[in-house]
N, C-alpha and C positions, 0 to 999 in steps of 0.2 A: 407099646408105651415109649414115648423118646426121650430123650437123657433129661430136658426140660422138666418133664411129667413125675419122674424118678426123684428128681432135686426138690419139685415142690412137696409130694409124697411126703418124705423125707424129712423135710423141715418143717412141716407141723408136728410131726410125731418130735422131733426135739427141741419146739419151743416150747411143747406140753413139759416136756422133761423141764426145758429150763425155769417155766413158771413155778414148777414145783422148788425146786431151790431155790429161787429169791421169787420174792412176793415183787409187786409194782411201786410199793411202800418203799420194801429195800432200795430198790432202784432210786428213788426219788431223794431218798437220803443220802447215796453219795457225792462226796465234795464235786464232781464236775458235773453234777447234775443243772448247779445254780450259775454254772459257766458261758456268758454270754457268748451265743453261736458268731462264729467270723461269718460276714458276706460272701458266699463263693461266686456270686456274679457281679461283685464291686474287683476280688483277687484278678476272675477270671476274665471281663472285662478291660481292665487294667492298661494302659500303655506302657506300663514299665516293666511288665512282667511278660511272660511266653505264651498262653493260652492254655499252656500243656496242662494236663491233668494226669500225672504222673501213677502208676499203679506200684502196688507190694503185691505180688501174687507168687506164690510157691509153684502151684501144680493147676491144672485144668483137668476135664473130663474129657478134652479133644488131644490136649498134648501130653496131658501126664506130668510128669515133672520139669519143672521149668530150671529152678534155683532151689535147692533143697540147703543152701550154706550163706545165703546172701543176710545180714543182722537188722531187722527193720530199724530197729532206733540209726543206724548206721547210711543205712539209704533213704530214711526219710530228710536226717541232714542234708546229705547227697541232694535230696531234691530241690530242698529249697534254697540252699546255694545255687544250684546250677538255673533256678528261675523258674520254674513249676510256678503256675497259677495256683496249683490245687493240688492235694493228693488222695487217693483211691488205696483204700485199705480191705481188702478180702476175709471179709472173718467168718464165713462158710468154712469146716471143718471137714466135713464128709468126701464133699469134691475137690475142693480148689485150696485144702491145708491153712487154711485161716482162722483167728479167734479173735475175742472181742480183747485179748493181752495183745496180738500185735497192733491194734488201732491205739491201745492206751499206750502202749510203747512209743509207737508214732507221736500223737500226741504230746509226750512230754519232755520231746526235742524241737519240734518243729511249731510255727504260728500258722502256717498256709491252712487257707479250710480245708476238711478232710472230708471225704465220703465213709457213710459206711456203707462197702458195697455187698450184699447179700440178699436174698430170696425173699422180700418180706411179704408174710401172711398173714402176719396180728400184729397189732397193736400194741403188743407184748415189746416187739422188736425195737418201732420207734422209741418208746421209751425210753428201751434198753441203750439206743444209740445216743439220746441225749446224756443218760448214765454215765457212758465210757467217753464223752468229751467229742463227739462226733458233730461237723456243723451242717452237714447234708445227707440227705440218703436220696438210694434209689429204688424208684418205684418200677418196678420191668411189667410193662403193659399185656404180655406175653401172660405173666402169671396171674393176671387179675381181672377182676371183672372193670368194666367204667365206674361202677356205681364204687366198689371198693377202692379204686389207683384215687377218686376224688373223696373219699370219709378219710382213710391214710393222710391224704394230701393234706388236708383241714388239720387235723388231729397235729400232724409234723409242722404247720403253720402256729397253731395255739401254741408249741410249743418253742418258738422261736427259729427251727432248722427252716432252712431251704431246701427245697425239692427236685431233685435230677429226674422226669419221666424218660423211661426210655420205651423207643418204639421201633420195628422192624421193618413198618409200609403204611401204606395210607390209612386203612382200615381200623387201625392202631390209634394212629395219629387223631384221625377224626372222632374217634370214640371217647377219647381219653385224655383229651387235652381239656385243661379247664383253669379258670384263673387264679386259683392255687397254685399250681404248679412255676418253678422260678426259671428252670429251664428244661430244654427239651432236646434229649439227647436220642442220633440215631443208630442204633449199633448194625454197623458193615458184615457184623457175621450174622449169619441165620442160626439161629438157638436150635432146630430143626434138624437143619443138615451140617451146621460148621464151616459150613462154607464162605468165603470172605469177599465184598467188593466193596472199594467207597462208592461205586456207582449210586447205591445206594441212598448215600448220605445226599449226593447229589440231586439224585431222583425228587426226593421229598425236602428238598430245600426252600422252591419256595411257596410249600403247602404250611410250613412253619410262619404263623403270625410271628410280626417284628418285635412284637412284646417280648416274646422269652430269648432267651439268651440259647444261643443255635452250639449243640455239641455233637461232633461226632467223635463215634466211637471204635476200636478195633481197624485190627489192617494197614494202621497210620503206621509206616516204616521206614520213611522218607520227608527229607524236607520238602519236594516239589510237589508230595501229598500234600502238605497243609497249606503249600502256596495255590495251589489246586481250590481247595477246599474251601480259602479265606474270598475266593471270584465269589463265591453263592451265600459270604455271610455268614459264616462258620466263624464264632470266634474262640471257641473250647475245643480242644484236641485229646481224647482219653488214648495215653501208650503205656501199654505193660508189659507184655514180651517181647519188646523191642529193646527195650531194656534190659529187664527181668532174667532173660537168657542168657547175659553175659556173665562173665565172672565176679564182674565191680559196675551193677546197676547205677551208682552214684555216678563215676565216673562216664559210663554211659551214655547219661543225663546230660551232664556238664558237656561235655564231647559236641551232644546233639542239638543242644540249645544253642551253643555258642556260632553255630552254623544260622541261627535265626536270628 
């Protein structure tokens, strides 16, 4: 079984759990529920903004602990000062020390659209994410069937979010792309092995129709990466432990952007 398999495992036995404690009703009823979602591909597009899509991430299952003292409300300002398109909030618990309190925390300092980035299996989740003030989620093609990354996709449409599909290779991509989906992001590490290339992103660049909005993902650690990256139509950049590993993520940010 590989750490993918463990993670999805895993999280439907605790979206069971979560359903149990709040009903979908619940959900529906709190105040950021009726919260009209931000554009993440008007932000992420943008010419006056960076492309970046700026990560909170605590811990991994490859690294382990990354930043165990960095204050999300603290570096989600950080981000959007320094020019973050977007920010990527981690609220997987098990692996990567995230909850759906650091996305609302984010949230209620920062305007940039935000991801909820987590494992989703149900329907349970999207909800949940429009719940906590989230304007995008991701879909990992990895965990899902086609038929499901596109009833998800509908489902997080009717509800006004935008959709990040993330895919690993062609196989992915062609199965599971469909016109729901707002953008289409390719992550550099293999979920597999952890292993990291943007060759990757590169590879399947231009398998990507010009519709969606072209992101890649992980490995980005350099600016002549994303000057790299922007040759093939990339205009979304997701960095988390590039950041994340410093002592002042915020600053980080500000530091790396200002280089672009």
């Amino acid at each position: 079984m590989t750490i993918l398999d463990k993670i999805v495992a895993h999280k439907k036995i605790e979206v069971a759990a979560r359903k149990e404690l709040l009903s979908v009703q619940d959900l529906e009823g709190r105040p950021l529920f009726d919260k009209e979602p931000v554009s993440a591909k008007s932000w992420i597009t943008s010419p006056n903004r960076s492309g970046i899509i700026a990560e909170f991430k605590r811990q991994s299952p490859s690294k382990g602990l990354i930043n165990g003292t960095a204050k999300v409300s603290d570096v989600a300002e950080g981000y959007y000062k320094a020019g973050a398109s977007a920010m990527s909030v981690l609220t997987d618990q098990e692996f990567f020390g995230g909850t759906v309190d650091d996305l609302l925390a984010a949230r209620s300092v920062s305007p940039v659209p935000i991801i909820r980035k987590d494992f989703i299996v149900d329907e349970y989740q999207i909800i949940e994410a429009k719940s906590i003030g989230a304007d995008f989620i991701l879909l990992i093609a990895s965990c899902l069937t086609p038929e499901e990354s596109k009833h998800y996709a509908t489902l997080a449409r009717n509800l006004g979010l935008q959709i990040l599909l993330e895919v690993h290779d062609e196989q992915e991509l062609e199965a599971h792309v469909c016109d729901k989906m707002d953008l289409i992001g390719v992550n550099n590490r293999n979920l597999k092995t952890f292993e990291v290339s943007i060759e990757t992103s590169i590879r399947l660049a231009e398998l990507i129709p010009n519709e969606y909005v072209k992101v890649s993902e992980s490995g980005i650690s350099n600016i002549e990466n994303i000057k790299e990256l922007k040759k093939y139509g990339y205009q979304g950049f997701l960095i988390g432990e590039n950041f994340m590993k410093t002592e002042d993520p915020a600053k980080a940010a500000i530091d790396f952007m200002k280089q672009l």
